[in-house]
N, C-alpha and C positions, 0 to 999 in steps of 0.2 A: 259489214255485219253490224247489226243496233247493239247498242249500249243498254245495257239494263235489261230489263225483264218488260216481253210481251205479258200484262198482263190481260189483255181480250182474248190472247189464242193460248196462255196458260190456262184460265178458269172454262175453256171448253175443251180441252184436253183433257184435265181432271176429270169434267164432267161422264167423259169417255169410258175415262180409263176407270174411275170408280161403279160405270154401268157396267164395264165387262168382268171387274171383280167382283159384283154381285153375282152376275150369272154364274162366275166361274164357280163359286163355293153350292148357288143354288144348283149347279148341274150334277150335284153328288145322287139329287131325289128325280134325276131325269131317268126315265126307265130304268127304275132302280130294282134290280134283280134279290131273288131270294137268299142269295149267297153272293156278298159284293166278295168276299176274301178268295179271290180266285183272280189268275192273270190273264181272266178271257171277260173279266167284268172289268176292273182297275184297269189294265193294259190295252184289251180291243173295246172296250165297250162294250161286252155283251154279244162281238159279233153280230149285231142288231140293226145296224144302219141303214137305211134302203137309198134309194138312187140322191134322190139332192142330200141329203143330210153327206153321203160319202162325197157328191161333188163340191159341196163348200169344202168339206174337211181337207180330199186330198189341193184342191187351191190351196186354201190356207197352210197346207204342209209345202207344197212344192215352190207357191208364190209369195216370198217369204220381206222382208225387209232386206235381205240381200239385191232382189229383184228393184225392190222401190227406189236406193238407195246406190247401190254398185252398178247396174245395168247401165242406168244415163249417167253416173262418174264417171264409168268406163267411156263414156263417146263424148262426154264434157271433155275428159281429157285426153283422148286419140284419138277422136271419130269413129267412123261408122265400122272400124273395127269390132268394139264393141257391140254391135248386133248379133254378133256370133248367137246368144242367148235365142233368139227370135228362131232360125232355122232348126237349133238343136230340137226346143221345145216342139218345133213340127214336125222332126224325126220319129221323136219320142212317143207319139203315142201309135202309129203302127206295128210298132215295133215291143208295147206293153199287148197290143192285143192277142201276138203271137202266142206268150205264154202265161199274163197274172192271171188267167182265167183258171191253168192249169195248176198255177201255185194255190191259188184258193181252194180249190178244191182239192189237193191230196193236205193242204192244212187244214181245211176245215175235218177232213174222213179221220184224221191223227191225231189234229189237236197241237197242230206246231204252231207256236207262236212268234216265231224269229224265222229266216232265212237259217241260219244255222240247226233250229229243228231238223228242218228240212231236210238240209247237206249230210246232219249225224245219221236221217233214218234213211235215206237215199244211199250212201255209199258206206254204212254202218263204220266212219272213223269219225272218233271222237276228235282227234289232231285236227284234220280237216275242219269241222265243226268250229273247234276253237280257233283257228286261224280265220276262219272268215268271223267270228264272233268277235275278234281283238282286233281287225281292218272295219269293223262297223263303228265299235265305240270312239276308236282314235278318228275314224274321218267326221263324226257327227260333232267332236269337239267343238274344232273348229265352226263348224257350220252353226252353233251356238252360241259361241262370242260372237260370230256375226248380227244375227240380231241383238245384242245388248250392245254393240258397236251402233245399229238402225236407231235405238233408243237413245243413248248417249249421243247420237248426232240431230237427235228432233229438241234436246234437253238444253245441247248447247244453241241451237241456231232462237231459240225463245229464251235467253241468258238465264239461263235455272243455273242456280250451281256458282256463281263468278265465275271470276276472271282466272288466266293459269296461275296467279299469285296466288290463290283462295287456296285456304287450309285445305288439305287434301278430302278431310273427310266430308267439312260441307261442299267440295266442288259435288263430292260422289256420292252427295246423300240424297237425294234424288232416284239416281240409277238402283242404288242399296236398296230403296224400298219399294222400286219397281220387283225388283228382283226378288224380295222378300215376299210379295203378293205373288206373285209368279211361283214359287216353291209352296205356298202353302195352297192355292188352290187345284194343285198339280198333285200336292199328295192328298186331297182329300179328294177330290173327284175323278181324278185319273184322265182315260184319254174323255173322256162326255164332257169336261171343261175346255178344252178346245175346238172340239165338237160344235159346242155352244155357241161358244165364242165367235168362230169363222163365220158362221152368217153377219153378224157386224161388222167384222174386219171386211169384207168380201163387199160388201153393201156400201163401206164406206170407200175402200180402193176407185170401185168401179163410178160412183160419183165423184168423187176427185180427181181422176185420169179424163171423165167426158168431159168437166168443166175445164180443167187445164186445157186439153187439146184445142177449145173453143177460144175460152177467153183472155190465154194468155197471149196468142197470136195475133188475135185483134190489137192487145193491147201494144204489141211488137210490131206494128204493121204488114204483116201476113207473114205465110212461109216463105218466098220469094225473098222476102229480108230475112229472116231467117238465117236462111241457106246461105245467103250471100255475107253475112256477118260470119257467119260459123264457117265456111271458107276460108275467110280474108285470115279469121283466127289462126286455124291450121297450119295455115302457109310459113306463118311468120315462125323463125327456128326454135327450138327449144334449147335454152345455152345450156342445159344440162345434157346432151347427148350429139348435138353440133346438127342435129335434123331435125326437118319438119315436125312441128308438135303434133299434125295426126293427115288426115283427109276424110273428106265428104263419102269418099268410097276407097275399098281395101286396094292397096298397088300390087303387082304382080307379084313382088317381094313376099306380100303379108298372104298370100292366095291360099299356100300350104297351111298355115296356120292358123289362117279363120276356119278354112274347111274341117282340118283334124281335130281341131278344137267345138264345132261345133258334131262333129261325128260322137268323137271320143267323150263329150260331155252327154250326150243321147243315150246313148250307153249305157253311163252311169247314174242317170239321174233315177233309176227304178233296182239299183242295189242299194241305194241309200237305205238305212235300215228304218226312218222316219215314212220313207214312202211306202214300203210292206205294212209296216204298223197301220198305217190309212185303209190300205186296199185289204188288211182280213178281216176288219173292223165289221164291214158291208155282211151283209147277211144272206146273199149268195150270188151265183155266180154271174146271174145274169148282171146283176150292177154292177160287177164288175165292167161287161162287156160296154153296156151303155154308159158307162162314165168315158171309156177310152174313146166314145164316138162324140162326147160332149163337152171334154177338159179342154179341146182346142181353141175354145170363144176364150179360153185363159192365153192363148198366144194373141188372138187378135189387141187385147190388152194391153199385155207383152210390150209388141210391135209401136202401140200407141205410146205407152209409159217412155221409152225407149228414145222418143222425136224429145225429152224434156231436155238432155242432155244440148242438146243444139240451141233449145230456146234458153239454156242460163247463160251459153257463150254470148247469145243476141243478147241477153237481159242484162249485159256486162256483169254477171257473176262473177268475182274474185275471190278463191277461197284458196287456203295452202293446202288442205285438205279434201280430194276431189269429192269424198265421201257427204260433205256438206254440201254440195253445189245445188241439191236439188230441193232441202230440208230452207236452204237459204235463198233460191229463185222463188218457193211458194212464200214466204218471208215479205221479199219484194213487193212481190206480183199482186198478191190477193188482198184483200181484207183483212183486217187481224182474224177476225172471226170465222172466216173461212180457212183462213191459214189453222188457225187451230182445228177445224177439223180434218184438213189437210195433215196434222202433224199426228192427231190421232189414229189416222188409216198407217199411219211407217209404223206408231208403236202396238197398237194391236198387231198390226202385220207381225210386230217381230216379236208377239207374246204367244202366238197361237202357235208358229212354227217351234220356237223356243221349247214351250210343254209337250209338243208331240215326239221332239227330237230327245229329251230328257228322258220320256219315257220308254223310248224304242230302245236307246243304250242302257236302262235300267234291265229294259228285261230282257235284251244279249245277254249282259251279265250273270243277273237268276238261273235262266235258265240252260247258259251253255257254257256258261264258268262256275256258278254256286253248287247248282245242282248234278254235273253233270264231275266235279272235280271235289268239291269239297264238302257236300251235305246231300248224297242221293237219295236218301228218304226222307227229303225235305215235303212237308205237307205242303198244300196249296196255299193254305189263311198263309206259312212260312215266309212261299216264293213271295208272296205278296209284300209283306211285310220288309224284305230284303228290297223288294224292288220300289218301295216307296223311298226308300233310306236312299238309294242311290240314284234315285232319280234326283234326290237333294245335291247329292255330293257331285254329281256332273254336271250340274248346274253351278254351282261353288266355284268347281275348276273353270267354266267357261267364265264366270265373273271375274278370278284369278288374272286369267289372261288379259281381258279388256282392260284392269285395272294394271294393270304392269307392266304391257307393253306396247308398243307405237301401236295408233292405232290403222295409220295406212299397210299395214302389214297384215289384218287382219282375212281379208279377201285373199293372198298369196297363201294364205296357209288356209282356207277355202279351199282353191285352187290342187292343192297338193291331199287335200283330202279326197279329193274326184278322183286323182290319179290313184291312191290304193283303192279307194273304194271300188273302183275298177277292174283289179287284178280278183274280183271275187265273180265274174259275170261265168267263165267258165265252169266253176261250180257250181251256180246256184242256174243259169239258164240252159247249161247244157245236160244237167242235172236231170232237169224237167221234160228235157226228150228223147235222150238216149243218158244208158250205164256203161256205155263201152269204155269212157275216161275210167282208168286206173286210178283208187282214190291217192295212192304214193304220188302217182303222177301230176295230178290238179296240184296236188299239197308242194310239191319241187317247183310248176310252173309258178303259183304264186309267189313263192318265197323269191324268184327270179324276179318277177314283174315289181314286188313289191322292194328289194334291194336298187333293182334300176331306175326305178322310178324316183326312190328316195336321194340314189347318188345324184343323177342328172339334173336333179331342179336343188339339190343343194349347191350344184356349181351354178345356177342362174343367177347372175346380177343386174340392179337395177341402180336408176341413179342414188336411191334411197336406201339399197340395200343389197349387200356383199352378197349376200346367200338367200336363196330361196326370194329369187326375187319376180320370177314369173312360171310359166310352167308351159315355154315353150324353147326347146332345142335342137340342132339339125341331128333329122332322120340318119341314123347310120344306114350308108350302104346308098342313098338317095340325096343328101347333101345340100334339102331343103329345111326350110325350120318348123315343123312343125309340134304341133301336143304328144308333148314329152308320155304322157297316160295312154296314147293310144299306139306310140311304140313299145309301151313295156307291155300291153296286151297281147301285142303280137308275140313279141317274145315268149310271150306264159303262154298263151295258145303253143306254139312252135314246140316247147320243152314239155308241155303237158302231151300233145299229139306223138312227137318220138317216144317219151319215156313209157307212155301207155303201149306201141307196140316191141318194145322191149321184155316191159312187164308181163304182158302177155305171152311172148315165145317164154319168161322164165318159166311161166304158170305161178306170178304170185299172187298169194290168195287178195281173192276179193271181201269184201267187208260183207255182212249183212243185207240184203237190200229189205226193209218192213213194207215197202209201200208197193202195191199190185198195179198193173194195165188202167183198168176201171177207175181208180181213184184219183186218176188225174183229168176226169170227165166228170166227176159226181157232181149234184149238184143238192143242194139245201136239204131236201127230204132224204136223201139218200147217208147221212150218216151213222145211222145207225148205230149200234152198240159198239162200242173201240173195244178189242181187247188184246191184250198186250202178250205175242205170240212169243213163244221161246224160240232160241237161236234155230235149234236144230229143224225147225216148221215152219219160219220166218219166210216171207214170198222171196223167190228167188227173181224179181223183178222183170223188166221187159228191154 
């Protein structure tokens, strides 16, 4: 690693990063509505976004500086393990087609603005509601200090900040006032600032990933070397575990493990509550459809970004910290000046995700903990106002984190965020096509999925760390090792499907259902006049 400060790929970084904070504050006057003090102006944007505006946005929500930054760590430091990412992502989107089409559409005919909406007017329990509302907020933490982690490691590999002797607060003034721009264009423009923004991040990723794939291999004398460096690497032991430090492809050993993990991550990556906020944003249904048939050019990406982890092992990258390997092979590799706009695609990358993820746990909060428990005649200018506030304050706490504790640990408690965010797929997708789930039911299988999930990865240890050190453990009943998340699903499936025919011989009552047949088909023109039905005339659903 260089001593001192790039200063050719700092002052094009800046340049960057001071063009994305203009747009950010100018996206306030971007289809700026008659009434901004509403959570479908501030929060979705207006519901207004047509097909690419939604396709940069959900990239820039999904393809985050975790991606840029942890994907090739992950195979810098175990090999082609880490691809797991690559297959998930091509799960994922047959799998959104089945049903965001039909979540837009009974939220747009409602007016729900969270997955928890949803859940409350679907199975009329508020319990429910707020259990999947408090597994959103806690798993999107995490996923928040990951990008100010993507930041923090572009800040250190261009020496901003000193050395680890440096006064604490100049190492971290830097990241402070990344972060400060970041909350203030967040609360004044809402989700249209990273809206914005994701065409540059997106523009600059994808030129940065064609040139690296090109001309860092030339400069390593092809893949062929490559491969053969990154091998020889593997091979040799890891004295921290007494075995191979990774392989070129997964051993029979690791087979259960990449699979469930990329299953169990597929899953979960469209409960995140970051990725709903993206997809009600869109302005009907159809862009929904045609984003799920055109987000895939974002795995072939993926795929590509993914081969850099092999070229830092050829590029004899040496970092303690796997997280830096890729912020410090473009360091190497490039140009200063291409390196800085190499280092501007990780920290856009992790400013657009960053405000979308702030804002989605802002309005869980609002509206299925503020409103829904502590101020139910809360006006809209109110919700708003709340949810600006804590779009700050969950931003705060992910800064908290990065700033106090290791920061290789940052992606395992990622990690552990999948696995509850997961235990909410039963409600919110089985939700969307059948009511036969008993809402007591779903509400006990979670709390199941979510206890086992939490025990099992706090017994994982790693060399670096006692507890919660990965979030893969052997299948009970199977005796293989696989994603700890996609076991405790089955469980919550298993305890939701008996307690629901239970439920049922007792005859316990069912909740409410507001939402009818039709409204999970409606589309844009069809919303018509909402009006808010008493219990006793409320649709007895389908």
């Amino acid at each position: 690693m260089n001593d001192g400060v790039n200063g050719v790929a700092l002052a094009v970084f800046i340049f960057f990063f001071l063009a994305v904070t203009v747009m950010g504050f100018l996206a306030s006057r971007w289809r700026r509505a008659a009434n901004e003090q509403t959570l479908d102006e501030w929060g979705l944007g207006g519901r207004s976004f047509g097909t690419w505006v939604t396709w940069f946005l959900l990239g820039g929500d999904l393809y985050t500086a975790y991606t840029f930054v942890a994907v090739p760590a992950a195979i810098y430091a175990a090999g082609a393990a880490g691809f797991f990412a690559v297959p998930y992502t091509i799960l994922v989107y047959p799998l959104i087609f089945t049903f965001l089409p039909r979540l837009w559409s009974v939220s747009h005919k409602h007016g729900y603005v969270t997955t928890s909406d949803f859940v409350r007017g679907r199975f009329g329990s508020k319990g429910l509601s707020l259990a999947v509302a408090v597994t959103g907020i806690l798993a999107t933490m995490p996923y928040i200090a990951l990008q100010l982690v993507g930041i923090q490691a572009v800040l250190d590999v261009m020496g901003v900040g000193g050395g680890e002797d440096t006064n604490w607060f100049v190492k971290d003034l830097p990241l402070l006032i990344a972060f400060a721009v970041l909350a203030a264009y967040t609360y004044s423009s809402g989700l249209r600032a990273p809206a914005l923004i994701a065409f540059v991040k997106d523009t600059l990723i994808y030129i940065v990933i064609t040139v690296a794939i090109i001309y860092i291999p030339i400069k390593l004398g092809g893949f062929d070397e490559i491969f053969a460096k990154a091998g020889e690497a593997y091979s040799q032991t890891n004295p921290a575990t007494g075995a191979p430090r990774g392989a070129l492809a997964p051993g029979e050993a690791g087979q259960w493990t990449y699979a469930t993990l990329a299953l169990g991550s597929a899953l979960a990556l469209f409960m995140y509550p970051h990725s709903i906020t993206a997809t009600l944003s869109s302005r009907s249904r159809e862009v929904i459809r045609r984003n799920t048939t055109i987000l895939p050019l974002y795995s072939l990406m993926l795929g590509l970004l993914a081969l850099l982890g092999f070229m830092a092992i050829a590029a004899g990258v040496k970092v303690d910290n796997g997280q830096l390997a890729i912020p410090q092979l473009f360091e190497n590799m490039f140009p200063d000046w291409f390196a800085g706009v190499a280092f501007a695609a990780i920290g856009i990358g992790a400013l657009v995700p960053a405000a979308i993820m702030s804002i989605a746990a802002a309005n869980l909060f609002t509206r299925n903990i503020y409103k829904d428990f502590i101020k139910p005649d809360a006006t809209p200018a109110q919700e708003t106002k709340v949810s600006k506030l804590v779009s700050l304050l969950v931003k705060v706490g992910a800064l908290v984190f990065v700033l106090t504790m290791d920061k290789t640990v940052a992606i395992n408690f990622q990690l552990l965020g999948g696995i509850w965010i997961l235990q909410t797929f039963p409600a919110l997708v089985g939700g969307l096509f059948t009511r036969w789930f008993h809402r007591w039911a779903l509400l006990a299988g979670w709390a199941v999925g979510m206890v086992y999930g939490t025990v099992a990865a706090y017994g994982v240890a790693s060399p670096s760390q006692k507890h919660f050190g990965g979030s893969s453990k052997e299948i009970p009943g199977i005796g293989e090792i696989g994603y700890i998340g996609l076991t405790a699903i089955v469980l919550n499936v298993i305890v939701t499907v008996v307690l629901t025919f239970v439920l049922r011989a007792l005859k316990a009552p069912d909740g409410v259902d507001e939402t009818s047949a039709e409204d999970y088909t409606a589309d844009a023109g069809d919303k018509g006049v909402q009006v808010e039905l008493p219990p006793a005339t409320a649709g007895a659903g389908h």
